[in-house]
Short mmCIF file of the C-alpha atoms (twelve columns), coordinates in Angstrom:
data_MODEL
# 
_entry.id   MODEL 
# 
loop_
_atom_site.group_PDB 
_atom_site.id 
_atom_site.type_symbol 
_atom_site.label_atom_id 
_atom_site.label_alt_id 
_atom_site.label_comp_id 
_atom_site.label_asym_id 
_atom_site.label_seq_id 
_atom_site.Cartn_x 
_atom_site.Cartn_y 
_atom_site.Cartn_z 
_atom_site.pdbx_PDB_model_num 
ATOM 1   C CA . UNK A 1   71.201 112.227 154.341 1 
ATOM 2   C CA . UNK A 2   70.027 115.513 155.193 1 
ATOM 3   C CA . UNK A 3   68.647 118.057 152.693 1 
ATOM 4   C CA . UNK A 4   71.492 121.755 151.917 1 
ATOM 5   C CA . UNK A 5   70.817 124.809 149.792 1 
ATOM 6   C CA . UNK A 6   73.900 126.044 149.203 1 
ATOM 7   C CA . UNK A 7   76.934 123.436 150.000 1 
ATOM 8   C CA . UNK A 8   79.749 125.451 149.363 1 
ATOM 9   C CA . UNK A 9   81.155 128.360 147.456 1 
ATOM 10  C CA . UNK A 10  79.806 128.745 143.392 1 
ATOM 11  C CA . UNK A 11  82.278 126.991 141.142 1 
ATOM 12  C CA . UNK A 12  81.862 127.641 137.346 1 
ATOM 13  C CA . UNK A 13  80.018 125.325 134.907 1 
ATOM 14  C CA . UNK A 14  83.444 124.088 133.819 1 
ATOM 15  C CA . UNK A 15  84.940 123.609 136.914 1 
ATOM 16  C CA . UNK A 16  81.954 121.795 138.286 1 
ATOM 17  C CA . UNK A 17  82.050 119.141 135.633 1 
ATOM 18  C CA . UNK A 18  85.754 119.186 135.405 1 
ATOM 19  C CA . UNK A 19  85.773 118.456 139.006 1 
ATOM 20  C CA . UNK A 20  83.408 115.196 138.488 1 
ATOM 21  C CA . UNK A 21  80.699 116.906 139.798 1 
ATOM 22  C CA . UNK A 22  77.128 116.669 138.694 1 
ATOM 23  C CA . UNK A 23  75.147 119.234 137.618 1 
ATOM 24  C CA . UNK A 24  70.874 118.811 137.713 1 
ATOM 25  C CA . UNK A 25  69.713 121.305 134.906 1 
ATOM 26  C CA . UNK A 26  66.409 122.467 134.919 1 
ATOM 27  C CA . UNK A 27  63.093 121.685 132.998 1 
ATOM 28  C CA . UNK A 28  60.387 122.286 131.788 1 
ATOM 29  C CA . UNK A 29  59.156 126.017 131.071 1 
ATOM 30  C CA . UNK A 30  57.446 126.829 127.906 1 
ATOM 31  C CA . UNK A 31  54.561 123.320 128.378 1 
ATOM 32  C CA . UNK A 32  54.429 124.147 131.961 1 
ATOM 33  C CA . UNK A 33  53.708 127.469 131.806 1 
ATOM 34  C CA . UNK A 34  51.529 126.877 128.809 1 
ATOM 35  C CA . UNK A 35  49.560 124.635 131.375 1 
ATOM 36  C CA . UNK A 36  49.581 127.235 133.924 1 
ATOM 37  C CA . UNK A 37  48.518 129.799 131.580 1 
ATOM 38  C CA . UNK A 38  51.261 131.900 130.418 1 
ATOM 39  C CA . UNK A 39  52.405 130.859 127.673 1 
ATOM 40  C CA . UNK A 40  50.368 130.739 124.416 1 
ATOM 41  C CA . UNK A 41  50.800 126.807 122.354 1 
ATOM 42  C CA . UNK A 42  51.367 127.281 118.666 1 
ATOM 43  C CA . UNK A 43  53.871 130.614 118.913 1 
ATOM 44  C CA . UNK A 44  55.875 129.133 122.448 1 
ATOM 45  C CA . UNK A 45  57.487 132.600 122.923 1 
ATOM 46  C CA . UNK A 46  58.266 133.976 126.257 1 
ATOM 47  C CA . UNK A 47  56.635 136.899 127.006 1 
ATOM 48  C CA . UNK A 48  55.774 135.922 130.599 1 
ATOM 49  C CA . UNK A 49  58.901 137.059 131.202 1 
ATOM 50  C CA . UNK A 50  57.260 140.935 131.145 1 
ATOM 51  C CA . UNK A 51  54.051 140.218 130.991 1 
ATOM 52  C CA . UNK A 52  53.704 137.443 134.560 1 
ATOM 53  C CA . UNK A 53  57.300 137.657 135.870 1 
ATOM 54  C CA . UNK A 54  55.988 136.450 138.874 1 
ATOM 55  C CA . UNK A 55  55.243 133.102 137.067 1 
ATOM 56  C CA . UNK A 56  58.382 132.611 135.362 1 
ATOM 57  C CA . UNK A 57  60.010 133.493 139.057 1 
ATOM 58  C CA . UNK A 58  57.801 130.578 140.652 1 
ATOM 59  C CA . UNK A 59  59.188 128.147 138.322 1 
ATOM 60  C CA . UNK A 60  62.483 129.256 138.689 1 
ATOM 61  C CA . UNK A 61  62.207 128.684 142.772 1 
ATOM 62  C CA . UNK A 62  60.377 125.457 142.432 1 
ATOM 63  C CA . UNK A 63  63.292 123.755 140.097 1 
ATOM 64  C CA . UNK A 64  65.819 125.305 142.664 1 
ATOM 65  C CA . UNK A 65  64.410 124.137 145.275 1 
ATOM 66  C CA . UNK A 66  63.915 120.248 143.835 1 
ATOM 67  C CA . UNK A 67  68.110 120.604 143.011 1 
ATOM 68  C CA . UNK A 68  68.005 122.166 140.030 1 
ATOM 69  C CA . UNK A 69  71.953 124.043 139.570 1 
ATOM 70  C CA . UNK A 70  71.537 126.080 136.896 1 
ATOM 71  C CA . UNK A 71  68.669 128.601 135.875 1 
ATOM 72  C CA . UNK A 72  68.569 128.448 131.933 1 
ATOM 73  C CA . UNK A 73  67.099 132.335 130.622 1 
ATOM 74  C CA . UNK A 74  63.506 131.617 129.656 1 
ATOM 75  C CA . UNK A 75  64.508 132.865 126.349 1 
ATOM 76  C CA . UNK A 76  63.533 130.080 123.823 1 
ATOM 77  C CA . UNK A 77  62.565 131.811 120.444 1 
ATOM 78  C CA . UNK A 78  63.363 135.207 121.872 1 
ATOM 79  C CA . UNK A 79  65.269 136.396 118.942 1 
ATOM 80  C CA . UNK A 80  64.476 138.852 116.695 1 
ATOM 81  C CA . UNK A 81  62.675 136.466 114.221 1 
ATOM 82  C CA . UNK A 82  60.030 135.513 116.164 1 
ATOM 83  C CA . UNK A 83  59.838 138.322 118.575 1 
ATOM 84  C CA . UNK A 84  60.441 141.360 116.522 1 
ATOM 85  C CA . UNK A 85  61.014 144.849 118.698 1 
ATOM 86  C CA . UNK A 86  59.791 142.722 122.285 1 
ATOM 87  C CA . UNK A 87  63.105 140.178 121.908 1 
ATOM 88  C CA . UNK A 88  65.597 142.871 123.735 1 
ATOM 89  C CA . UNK A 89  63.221 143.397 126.786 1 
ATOM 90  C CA . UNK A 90  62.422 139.836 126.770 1 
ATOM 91  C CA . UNK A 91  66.268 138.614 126.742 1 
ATOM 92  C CA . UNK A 92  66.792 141.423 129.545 1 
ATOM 93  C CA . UNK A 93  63.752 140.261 131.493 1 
ATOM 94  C CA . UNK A 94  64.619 136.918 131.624 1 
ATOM 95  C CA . UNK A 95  68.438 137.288 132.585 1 
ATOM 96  C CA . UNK A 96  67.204 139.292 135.365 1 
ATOM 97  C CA . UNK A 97  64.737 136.400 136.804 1 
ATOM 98  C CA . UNK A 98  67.160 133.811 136.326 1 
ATOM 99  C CA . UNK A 99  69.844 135.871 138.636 1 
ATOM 100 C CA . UNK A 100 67.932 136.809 140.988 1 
ATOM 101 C CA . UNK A 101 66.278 133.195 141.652 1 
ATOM 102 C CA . UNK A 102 70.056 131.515 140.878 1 
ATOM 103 C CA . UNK A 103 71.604 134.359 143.997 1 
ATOM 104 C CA . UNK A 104 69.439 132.061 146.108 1 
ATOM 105 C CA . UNK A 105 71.184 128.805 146.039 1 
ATOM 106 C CA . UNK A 106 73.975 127.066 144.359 1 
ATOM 107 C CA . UNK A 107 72.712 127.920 141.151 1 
ATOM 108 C CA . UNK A 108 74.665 129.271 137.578 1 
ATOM 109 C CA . UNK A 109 72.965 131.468 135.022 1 
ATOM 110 C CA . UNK A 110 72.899 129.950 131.288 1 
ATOM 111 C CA . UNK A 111 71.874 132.420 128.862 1 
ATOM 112 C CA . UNK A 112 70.208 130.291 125.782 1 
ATOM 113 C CA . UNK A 113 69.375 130.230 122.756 1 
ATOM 114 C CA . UNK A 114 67.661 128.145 120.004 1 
ATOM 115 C CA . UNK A 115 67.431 127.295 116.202 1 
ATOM 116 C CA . UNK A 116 65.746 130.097 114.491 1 
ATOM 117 C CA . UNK A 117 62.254 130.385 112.284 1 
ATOM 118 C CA . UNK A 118 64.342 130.986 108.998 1 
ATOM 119 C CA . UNK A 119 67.044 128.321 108.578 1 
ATOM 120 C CA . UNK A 120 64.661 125.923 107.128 1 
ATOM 121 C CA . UNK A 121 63.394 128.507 103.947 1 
ATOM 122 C CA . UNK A 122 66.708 130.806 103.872 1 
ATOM 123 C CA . UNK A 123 69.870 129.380 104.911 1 
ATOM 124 C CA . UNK A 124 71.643 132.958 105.407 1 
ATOM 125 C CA . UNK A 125 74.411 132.475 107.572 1 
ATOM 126 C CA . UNK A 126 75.091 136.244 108.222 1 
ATOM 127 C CA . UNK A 127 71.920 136.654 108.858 1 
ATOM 128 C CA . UNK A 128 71.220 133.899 111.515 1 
ATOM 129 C CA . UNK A 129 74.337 134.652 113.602 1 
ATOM 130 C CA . UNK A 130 73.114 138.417 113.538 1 
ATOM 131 C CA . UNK A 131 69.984 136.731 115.157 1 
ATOM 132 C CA . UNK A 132 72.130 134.545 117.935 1 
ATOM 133 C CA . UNK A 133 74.762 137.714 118.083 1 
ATOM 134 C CA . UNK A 134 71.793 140.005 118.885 1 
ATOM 135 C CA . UNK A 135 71.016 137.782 122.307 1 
ATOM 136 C CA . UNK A 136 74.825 136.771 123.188 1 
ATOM 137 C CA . UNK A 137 75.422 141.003 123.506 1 
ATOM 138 C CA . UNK A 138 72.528 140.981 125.717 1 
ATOM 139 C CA . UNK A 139 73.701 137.904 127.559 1 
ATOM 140 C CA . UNK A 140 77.144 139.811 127.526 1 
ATOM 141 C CA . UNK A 141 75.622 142.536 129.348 1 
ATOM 142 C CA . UNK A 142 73.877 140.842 131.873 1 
ATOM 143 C CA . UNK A 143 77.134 139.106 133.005 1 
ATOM 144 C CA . UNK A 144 75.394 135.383 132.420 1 
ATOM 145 C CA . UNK A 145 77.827 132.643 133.964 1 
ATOM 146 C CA . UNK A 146 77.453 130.603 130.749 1 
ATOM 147 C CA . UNK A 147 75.821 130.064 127.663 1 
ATOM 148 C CA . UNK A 148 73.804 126.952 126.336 1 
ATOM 149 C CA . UNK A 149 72.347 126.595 122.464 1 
ATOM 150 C CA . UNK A 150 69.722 124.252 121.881 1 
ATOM 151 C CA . UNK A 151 67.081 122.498 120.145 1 
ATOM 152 C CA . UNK A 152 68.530 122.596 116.944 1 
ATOM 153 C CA . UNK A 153 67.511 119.984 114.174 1 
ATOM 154 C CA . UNK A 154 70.283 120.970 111.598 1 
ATOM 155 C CA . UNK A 155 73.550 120.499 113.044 1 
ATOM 156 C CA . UNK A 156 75.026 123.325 110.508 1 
ATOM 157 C CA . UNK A 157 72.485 125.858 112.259 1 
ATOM 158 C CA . UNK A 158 74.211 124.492 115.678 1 
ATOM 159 C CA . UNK A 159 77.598 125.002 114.324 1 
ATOM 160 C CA . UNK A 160 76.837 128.707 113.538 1 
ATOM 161 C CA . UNK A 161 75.330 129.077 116.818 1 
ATOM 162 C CA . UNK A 162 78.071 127.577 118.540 1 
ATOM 163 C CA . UNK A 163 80.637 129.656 116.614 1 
ATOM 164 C CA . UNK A 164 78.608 132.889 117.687 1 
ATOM 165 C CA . UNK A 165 78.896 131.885 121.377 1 
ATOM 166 C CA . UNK A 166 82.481 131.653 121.289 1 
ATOM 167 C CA . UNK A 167 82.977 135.340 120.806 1 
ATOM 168 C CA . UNK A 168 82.065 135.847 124.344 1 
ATOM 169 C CA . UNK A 169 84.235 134.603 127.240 1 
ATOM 170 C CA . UNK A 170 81.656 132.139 128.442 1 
ATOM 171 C CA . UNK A 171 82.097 128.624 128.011 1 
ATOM 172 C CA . UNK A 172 79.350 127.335 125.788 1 
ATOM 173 C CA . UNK A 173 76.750 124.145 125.915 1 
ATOM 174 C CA . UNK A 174 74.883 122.994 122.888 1 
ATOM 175 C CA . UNK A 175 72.376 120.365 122.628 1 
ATOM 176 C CA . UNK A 176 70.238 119.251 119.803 1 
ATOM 177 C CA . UNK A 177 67.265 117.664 119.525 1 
ATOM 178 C CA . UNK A 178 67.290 114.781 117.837 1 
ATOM 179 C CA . UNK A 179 66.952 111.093 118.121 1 
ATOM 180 C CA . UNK A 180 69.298 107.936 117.122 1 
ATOM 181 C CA . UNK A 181 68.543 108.176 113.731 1 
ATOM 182 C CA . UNK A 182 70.271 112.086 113.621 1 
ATOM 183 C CA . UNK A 183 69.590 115.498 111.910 1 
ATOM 184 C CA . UNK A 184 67.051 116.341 109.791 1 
ATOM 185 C CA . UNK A 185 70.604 116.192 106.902 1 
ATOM 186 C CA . UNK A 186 70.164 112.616 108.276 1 
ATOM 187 C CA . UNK A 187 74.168 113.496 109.813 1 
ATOM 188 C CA . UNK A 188 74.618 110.810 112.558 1 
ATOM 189 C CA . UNK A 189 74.731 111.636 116.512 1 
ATOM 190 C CA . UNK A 190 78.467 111.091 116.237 1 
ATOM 191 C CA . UNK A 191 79.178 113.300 113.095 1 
ATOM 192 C CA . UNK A 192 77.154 115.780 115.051 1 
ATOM 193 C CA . UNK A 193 79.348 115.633 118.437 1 
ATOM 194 C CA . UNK A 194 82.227 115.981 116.598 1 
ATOM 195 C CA . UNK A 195 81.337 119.088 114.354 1 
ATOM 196 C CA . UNK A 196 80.174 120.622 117.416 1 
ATOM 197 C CA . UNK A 197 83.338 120.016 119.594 1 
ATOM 198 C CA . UNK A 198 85.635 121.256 116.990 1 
ATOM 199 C CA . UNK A 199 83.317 124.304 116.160 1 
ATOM 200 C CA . UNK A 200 84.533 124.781 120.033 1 
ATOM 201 C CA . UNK A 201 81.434 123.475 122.451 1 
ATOM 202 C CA . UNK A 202 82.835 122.423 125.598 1 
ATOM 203 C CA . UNK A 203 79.648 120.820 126.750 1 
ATOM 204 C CA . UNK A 204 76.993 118.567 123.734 1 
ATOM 205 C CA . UNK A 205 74.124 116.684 124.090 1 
ATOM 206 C CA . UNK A 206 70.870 116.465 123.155 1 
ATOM 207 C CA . UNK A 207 67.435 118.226 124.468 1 
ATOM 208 C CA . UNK A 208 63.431 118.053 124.026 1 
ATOM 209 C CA . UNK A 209 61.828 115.781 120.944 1 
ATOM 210 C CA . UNK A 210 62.405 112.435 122.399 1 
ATOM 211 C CA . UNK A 211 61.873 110.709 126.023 1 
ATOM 212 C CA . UNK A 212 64.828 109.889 128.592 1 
ATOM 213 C CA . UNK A 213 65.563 106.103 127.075 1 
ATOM 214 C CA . UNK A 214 65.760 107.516 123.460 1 
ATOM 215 C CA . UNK A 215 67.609 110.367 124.422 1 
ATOM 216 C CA . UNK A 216 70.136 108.139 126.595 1 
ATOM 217 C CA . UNK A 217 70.560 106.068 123.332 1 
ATOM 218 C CA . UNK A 218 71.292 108.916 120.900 1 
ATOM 219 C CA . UNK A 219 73.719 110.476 124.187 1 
ATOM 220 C CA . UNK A 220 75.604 106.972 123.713 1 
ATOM 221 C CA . UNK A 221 76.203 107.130 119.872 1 
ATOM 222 C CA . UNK A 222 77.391 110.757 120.613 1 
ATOM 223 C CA . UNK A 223 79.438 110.023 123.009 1 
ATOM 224 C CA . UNK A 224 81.075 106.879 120.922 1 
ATOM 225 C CA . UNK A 225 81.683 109.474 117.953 1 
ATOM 226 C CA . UNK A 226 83.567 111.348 120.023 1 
ATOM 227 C CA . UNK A 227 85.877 108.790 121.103 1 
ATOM 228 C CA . UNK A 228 86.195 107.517 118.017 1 
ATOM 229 C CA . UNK A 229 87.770 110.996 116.636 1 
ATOM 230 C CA . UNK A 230 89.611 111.124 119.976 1 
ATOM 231 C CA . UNK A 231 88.040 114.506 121.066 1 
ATOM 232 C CA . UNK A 232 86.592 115.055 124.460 1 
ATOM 233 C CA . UNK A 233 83.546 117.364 125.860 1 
ATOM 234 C CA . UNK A 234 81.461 116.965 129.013 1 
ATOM 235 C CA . UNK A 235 77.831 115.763 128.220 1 
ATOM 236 C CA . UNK A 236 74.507 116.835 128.410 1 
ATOM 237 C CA . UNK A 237 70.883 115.493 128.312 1 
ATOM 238 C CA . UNK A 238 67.720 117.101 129.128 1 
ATOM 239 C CA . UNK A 239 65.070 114.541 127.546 1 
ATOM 240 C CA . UNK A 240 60.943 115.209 127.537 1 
ATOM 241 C CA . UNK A 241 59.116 114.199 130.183 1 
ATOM 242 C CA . UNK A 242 57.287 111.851 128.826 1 
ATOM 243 C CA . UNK A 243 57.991 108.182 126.751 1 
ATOM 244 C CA . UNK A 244 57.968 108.460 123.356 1 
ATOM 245 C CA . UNK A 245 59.268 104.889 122.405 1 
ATOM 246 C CA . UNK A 246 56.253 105.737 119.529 1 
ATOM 247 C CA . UNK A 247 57.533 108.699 117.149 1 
ATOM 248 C CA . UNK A 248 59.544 109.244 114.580 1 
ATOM 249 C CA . UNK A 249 62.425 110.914 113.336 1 
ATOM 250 C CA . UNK A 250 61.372 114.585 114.066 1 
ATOM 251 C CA . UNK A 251 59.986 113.309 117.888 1 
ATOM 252 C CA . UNK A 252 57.009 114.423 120.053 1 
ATOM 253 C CA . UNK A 253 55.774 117.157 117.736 1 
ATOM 254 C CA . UNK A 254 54.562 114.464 115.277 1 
ATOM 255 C CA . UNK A 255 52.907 112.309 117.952 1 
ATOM 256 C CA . UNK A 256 48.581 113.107 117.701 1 
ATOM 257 C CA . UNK A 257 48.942 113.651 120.806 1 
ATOM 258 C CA . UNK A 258 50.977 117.075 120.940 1 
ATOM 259 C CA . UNK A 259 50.742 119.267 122.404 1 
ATOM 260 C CA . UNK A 260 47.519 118.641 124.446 1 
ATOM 261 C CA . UNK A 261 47.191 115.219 125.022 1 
ATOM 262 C CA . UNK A 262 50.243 114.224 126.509 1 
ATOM 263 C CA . UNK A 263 49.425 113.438 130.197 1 
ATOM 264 C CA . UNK A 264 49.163 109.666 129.699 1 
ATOM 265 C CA . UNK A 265 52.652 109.685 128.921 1 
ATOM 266 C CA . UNK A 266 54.296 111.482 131.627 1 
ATOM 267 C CA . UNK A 267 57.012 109.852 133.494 1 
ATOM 268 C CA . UNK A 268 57.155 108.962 136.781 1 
ATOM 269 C CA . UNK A 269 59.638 110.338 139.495 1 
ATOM 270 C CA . UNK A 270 60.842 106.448 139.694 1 
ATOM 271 C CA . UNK A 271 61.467 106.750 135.761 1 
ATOM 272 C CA . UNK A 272 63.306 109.513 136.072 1 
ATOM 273 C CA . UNK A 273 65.766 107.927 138.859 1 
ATOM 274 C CA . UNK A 274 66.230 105.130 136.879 1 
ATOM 275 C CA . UNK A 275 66.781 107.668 133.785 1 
ATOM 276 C CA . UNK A 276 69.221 109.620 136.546 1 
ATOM 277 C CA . UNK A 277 71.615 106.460 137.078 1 
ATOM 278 C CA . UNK A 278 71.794 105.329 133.272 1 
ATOM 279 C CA . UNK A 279 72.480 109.055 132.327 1 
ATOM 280 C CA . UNK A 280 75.073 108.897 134.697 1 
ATOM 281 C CA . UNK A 281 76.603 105.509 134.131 1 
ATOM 282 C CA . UNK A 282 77.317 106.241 130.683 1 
ATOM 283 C CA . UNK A 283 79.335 109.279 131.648 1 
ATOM 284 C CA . UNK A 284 76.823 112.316 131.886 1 
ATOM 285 C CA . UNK A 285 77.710 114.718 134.353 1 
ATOM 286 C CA . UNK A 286 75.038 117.389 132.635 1 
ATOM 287 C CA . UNK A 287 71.435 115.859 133.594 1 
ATOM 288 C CA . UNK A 288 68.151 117.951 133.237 1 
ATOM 289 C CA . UNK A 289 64.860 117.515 131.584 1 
ATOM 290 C CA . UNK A 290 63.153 119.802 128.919 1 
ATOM 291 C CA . UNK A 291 59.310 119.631 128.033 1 
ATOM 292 C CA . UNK A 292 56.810 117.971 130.167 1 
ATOM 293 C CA . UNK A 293 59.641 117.876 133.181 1 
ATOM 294 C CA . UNK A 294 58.255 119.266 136.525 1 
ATOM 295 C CA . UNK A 295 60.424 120.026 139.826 1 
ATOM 296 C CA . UNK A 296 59.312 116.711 141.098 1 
ATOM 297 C CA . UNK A 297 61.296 114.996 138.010 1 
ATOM 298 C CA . UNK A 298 64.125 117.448 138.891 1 
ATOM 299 C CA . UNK A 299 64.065 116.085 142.795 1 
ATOM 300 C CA . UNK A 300 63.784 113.098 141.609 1 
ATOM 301 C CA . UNK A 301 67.423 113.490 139.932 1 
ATOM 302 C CA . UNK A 302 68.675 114.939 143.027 1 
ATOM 303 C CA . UNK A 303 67.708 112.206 144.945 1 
ATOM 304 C CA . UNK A 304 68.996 109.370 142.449 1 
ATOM 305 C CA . UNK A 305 72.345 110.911 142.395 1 
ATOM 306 C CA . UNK A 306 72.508 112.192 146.487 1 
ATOM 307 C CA . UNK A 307 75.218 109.937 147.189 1 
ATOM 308 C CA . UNK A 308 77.432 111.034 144.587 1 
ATOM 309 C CA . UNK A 309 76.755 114.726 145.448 1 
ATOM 310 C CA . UNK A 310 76.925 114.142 148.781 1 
ATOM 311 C CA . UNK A 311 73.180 116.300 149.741 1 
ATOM 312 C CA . UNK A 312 69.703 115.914 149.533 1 
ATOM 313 C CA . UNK A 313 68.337 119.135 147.723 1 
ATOM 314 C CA . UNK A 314 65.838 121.397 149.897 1 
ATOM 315 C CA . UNK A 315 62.523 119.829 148.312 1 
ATOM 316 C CA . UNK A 316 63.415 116.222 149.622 1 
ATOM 317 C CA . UNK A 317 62.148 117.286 153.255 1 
ATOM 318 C CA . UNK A 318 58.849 116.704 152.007 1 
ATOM 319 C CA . UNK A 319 59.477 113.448 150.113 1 
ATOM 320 C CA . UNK A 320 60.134 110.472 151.715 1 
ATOM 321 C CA . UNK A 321 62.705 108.204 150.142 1 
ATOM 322 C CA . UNK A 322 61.075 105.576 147.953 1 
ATOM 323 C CA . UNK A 323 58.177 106.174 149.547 1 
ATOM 324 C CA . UNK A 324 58.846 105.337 153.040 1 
ATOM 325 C CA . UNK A 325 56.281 108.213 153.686 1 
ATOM 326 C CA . UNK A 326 53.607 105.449 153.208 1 
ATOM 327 C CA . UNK A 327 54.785 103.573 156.015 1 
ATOM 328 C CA . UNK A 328 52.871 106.092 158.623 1 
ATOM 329 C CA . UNK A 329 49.509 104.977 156.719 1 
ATOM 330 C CA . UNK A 330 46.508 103.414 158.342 1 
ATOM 331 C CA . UNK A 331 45.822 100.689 155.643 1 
ATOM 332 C CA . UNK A 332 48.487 97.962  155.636 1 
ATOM 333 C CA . UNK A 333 48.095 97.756  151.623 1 
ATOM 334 C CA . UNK A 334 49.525 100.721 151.532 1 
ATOM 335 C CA . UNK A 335 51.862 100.703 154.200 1 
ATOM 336 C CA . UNK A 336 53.085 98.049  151.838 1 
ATOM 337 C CA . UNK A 337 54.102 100.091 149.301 1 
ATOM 338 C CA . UNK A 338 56.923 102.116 151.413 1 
ATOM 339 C CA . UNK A 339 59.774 99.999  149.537 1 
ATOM 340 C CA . UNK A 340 61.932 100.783 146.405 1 
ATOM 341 C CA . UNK A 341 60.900 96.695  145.158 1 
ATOM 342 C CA . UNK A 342 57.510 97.932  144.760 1 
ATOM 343 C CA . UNK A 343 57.835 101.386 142.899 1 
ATOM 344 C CA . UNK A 344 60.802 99.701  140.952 1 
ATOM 345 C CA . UNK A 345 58.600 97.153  139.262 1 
ATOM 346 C CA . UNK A 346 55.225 98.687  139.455 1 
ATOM 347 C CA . UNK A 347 53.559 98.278  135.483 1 
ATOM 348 C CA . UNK A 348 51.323 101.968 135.483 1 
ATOM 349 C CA . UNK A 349 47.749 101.649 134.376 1 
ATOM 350 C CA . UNK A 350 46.550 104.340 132.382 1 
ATOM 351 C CA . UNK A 351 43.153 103.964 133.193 1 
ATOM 352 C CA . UNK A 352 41.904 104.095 129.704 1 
ATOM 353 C CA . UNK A 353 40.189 100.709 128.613 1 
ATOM 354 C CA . UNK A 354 39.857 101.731 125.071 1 
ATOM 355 C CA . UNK A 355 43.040 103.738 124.342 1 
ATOM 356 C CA . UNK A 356 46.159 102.210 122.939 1 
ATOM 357 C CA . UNK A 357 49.317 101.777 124.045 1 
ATOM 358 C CA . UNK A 358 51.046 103.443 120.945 1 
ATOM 359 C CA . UNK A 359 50.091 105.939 118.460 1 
ATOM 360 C CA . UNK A 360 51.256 106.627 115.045 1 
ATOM 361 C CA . UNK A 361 52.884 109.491 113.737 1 
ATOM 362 C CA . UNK A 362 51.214 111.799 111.904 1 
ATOM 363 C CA . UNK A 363 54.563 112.535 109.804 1 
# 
């Protein structure tokens, strides 16, 4: 199968997943960058939008270029509340990367947002949507193709988000980030689905906090919530990176390993296929990554799912299916290890004697 850019005209968010089509989100932005340094752990704001543009571009390219179809806004905690007078250059900024890197393949423009510093000490409504209505008029103006709200613990906070959204013309995503057990309310996956469908979300899921199997699992009760109200809504996941079959309610963030020590548990790209085809068995059409979740995980999604798409995406010249690369090697061990048997059932070492397997949460 041979590797396309652009197959075909732009459809709309809506009519892509309407259509059956998938659509390969994008990933991970505010730990990569942090690793690339531009982006400063502790206040994960996006100034790199103004201040290394270039950056925030290369990222961009790389995720289109591994398949990604739609460049999300770098604009995670770019409201007001955390960003004070910088959060209307930022929001500009950032619409303005994602266009210009989206006008170079089969890409669509989401213009996001996020749960806000305050809901947790003031629950003001009228304040927070002035917060999320603040960003949607800059989205607005920069003629975004659609709109996505996520990581959101509280699924009331969502609600208001969601409800903000639908002011515009845009069809709206929103994803939340938690795990089987629910919102921090302790309002199940399904509850949550259903207030956010009829709050008028064409698109839920979940996002960040938890790794691709928990994620899949929370994506199931979801879905079954749904169907048990008898309302529909195209879904979404766009897990961590990284397996977190170890933390608790509130995910990652409570693992002593965050933010800095979590290279031992970074997927593989033959995780992420087999994440890929279970996302997309159960029904997902909407299949990204968040944190920890490089343009190699992204191709790696884009490969998985090339025969229902029909293309290879641009990156996969340089990858060779399941390895068959290794065939062309010199040492027959090796040469070996061009098959999808032995990357399907390979057991990773970490290569740390003394470290365990599992951590404990600190909360």
């Amino acid at each position: 199968m041979a590797p396309a850019g652009r197959p075909g005209a732009k459809k709309g968010i809506l009519e892509r997943l309407e259509s059956g089509e998938v659509v390969i989100g994008d990933g991970s932005f505010l730990i990569t960058l942090e690793k690339r340094g531009y982006v400063k752990a502790g206040l994960w704001t996006p100034e790199a939008v103004i201040e290394h543009p270039d950056a925030v571009r290369q990222l961009h390219m790389e995720f289109l270029r591994a398949g990604s179809n739609v460049m999300q806004t770098f604009t995670f905690s770019a409201s007001e509340d955390n960003m004070e007078s910088k959060w209307e250059d930022v929001n500009a900024a950032a619409c303005d990367l994602a266009r210009e890197v989206a006008g170079k393949g089969d890409a669509l423009v989401a213009g996001g947002i996020c749960q806000t510093s305050i809901y947790k000490y003031h629950k003001d409504e009228t304040r927070i949507k002035k917060l999320f209505r603040q960003q949607l008029e800059v989205f607005a103006w920069k003629k975004v193709d659609f709109l996505i709200a996520e990581y959101f613990e509280h699924v009331e906070e969502a609600v208001w988000a969601v409800e903000v959204l639908k002011e515009s013309d845009r069809p709206v995503a929103v994803t939340m980030c938690i795990g089987p057990e629910g919102d921090m309310h302790d309002t199940t996956p399904g509850e949550c689905a259903v207030r956010l469908v009829k709050a008028g979300a064409s698109i839920v899921g979940v996002n960040c906090r938890f790794g691709p199997e928990t994620s899949l699992k929370t994506m199931e009760l979801m879905k079954e919530g749904l169907e048990r109200a008898g309302l529909k809504a195209h879904l979404m996941v766009q897990p961590l990176g990284f397996h977190t079959p170890d933390c608790g309610k509130e995910g990652f963030v409570d693992l002593p390993e965050y933010p800095f020590g979590l290279e031992s548990r970074v997927a593989t790209r033959w995780d992420i296929q087999k994440y890929a085809r279970e996302a997309y068995n159960l029904g997902v059409r909407y299949i990204g990554g968040c944190c920890g979740f490089e343009p190699y995980h992204i191709r790696a999604i884009a490969e998985e799912l090339a025969p229902e798409r029909g293309f290879l995406p641009p990156a996969s010249e340089k990858h060779g299916s399941w390895g068959s690369g290794l065939d062309m090697h010199t040492k027959p061990w090796i040469r070996a290890r061009a098959r999808r048997e032995y990357w399907e059932n390979l057991l990773p070492a970490s290569g740390r004697p003394f470290c365990p397997s599992l951590s404990k949460p600190d909360a």
